[in-house]
KEKE-3310 file (N, C-alpha, C; in steps of 0.2 Angstrom, whole numbers, plus 5000, padded with zeros to 4 digits):
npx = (4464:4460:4455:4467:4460:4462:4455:4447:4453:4450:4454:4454:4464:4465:4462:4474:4484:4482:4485:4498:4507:4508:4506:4520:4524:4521:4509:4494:4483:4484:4478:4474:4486:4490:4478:4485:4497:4494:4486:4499:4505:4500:4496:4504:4504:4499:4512:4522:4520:4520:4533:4539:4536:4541:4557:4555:4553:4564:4574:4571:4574:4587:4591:4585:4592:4589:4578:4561:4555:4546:4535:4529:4530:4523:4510:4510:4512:4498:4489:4492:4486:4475:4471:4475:4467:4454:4456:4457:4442:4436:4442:4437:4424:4424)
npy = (5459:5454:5458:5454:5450:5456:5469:5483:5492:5506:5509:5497:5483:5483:5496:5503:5497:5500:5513:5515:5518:5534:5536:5534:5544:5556:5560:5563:5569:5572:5566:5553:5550:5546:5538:5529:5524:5519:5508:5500:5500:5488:5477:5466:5459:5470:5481:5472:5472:5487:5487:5482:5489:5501:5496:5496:5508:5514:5508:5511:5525:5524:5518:5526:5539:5550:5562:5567:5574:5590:5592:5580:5578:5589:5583:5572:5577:5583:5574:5564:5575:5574:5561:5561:5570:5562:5548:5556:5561:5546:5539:5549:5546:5534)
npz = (4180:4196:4213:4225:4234:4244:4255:4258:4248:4239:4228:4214:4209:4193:4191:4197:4191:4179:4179:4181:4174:4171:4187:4189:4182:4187:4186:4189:4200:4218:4227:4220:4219:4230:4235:4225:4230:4243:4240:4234:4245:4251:4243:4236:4223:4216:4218:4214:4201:4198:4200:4190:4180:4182:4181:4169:4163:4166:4160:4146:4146:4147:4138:4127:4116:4109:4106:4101:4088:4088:4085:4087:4101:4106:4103:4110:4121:4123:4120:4135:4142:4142:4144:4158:4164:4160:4167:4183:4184:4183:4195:4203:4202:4208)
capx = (4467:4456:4457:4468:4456:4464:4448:4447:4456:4448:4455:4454:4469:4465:4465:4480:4489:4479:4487:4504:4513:4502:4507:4528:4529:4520:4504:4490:4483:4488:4472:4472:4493:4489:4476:4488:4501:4491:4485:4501:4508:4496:4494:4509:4504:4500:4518:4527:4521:4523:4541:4543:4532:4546:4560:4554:4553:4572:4576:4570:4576:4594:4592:4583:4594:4587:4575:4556:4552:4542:4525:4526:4531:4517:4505:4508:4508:4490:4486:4493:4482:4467:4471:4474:4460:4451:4459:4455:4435:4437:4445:4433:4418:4425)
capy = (5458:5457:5464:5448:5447:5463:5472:5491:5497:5512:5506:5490:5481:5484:5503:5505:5494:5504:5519:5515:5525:5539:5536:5536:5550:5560:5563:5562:5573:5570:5562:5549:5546:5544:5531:5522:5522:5516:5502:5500:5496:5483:5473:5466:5458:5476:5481:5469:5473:5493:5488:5478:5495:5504:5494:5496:5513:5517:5504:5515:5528:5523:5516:5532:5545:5556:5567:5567:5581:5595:5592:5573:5581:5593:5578:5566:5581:5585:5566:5563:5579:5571:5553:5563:5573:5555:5544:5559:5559:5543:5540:5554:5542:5527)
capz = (4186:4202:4220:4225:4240:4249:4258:4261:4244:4237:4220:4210:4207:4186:4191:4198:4187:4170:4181:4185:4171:4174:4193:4188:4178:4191:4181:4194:4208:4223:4229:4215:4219:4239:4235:4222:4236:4248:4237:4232:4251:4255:4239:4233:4217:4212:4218:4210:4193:4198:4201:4181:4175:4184:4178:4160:4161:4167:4154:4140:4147:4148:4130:4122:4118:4103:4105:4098:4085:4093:4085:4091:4110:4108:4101:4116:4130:4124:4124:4142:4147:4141:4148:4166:4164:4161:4175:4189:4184:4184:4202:4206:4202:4213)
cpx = (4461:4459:4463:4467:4457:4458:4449:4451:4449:4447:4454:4459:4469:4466:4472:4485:4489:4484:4493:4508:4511:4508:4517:4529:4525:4513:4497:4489:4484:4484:4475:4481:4494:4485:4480:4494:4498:4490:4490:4508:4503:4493:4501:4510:4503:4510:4522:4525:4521:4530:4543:4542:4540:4552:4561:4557:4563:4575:4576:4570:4585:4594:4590:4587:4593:4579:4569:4556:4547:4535:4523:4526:4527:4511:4504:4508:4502:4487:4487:4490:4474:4467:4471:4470:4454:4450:4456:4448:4434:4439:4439:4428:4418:4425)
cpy = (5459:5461:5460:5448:5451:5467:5480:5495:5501:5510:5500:5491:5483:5491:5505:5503:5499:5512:5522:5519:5532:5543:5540:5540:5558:5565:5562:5567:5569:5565:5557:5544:5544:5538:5526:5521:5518:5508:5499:5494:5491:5477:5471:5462:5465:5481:5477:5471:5481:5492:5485:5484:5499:5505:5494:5503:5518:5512:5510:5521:5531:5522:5522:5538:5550:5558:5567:5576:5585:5594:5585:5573:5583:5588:5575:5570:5581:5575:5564:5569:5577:5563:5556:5565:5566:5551:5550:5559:5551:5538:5544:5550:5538:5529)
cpz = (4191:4210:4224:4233:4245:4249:4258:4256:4240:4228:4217:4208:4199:4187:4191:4193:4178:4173:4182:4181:4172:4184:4194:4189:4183:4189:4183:4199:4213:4228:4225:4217:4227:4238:4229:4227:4242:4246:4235:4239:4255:4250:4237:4227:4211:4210:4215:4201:4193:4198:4193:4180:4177:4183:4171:4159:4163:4162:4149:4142:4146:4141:4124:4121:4110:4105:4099:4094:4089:4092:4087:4099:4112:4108:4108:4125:4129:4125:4132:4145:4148:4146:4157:4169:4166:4166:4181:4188:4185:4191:4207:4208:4208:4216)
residu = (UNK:UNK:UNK:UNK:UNK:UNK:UNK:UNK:UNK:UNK:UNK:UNK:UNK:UNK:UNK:UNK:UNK:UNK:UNK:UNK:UNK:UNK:UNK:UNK:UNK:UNK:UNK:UNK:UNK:UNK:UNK:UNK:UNK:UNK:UNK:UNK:UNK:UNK:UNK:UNK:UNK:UNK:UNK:UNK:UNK:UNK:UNK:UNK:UNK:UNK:UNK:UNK:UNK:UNK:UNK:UNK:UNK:UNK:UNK:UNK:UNK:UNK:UNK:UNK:UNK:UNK:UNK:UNK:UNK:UNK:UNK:UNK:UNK:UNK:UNK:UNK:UNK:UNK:UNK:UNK:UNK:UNK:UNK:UNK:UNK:UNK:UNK:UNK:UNK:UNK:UNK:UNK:UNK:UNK)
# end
């Protein structure tokens, strides 16, 4: 995905989009969730695919109703520490 030609973002559109569950589930500093808002209110090809991402995610929400075993819970909090550890150096850099 490119910038789609919107000047003065901080982010690249592939960012934020790479970003947007991350962004959902509230899994970001506040730096990194102010610049995807930002980019979010002035790009609206990124907005419209954060609203299907959005869409998706109360879908599978509404439709999931059992409960993960605890060492597969523990598994993918440690993965989403590393992934947000990752994305914030990453942001850092940009």
């Amino acid at each position: 995905m490119s910038d789609h030609g919107v000047q003065g973002h901080e982010l690249d559109c592939s960012d934020v989009v790479e970003a947007v569950y991350l962004y959902l589930d509230g899994e970001l500093t506040e730096d990194v969730i102010h610049n995807i808002r930002h980019h979010l209110d002035e790009c609206s090809p990124c907005l419209r695919e954060y609203g299907i991402e959005q869409d998706v995610k109360a879908l599978i929400a509404r439709s999931c109703c059992e409960t993960a075993p605890d060492t597969l819970r523990a598994s993918v909090v440690q993965r989403l520490e590393v992934v947000r550890t990752e994305m914030t150096i990453k942001y850092r850099r940009d």
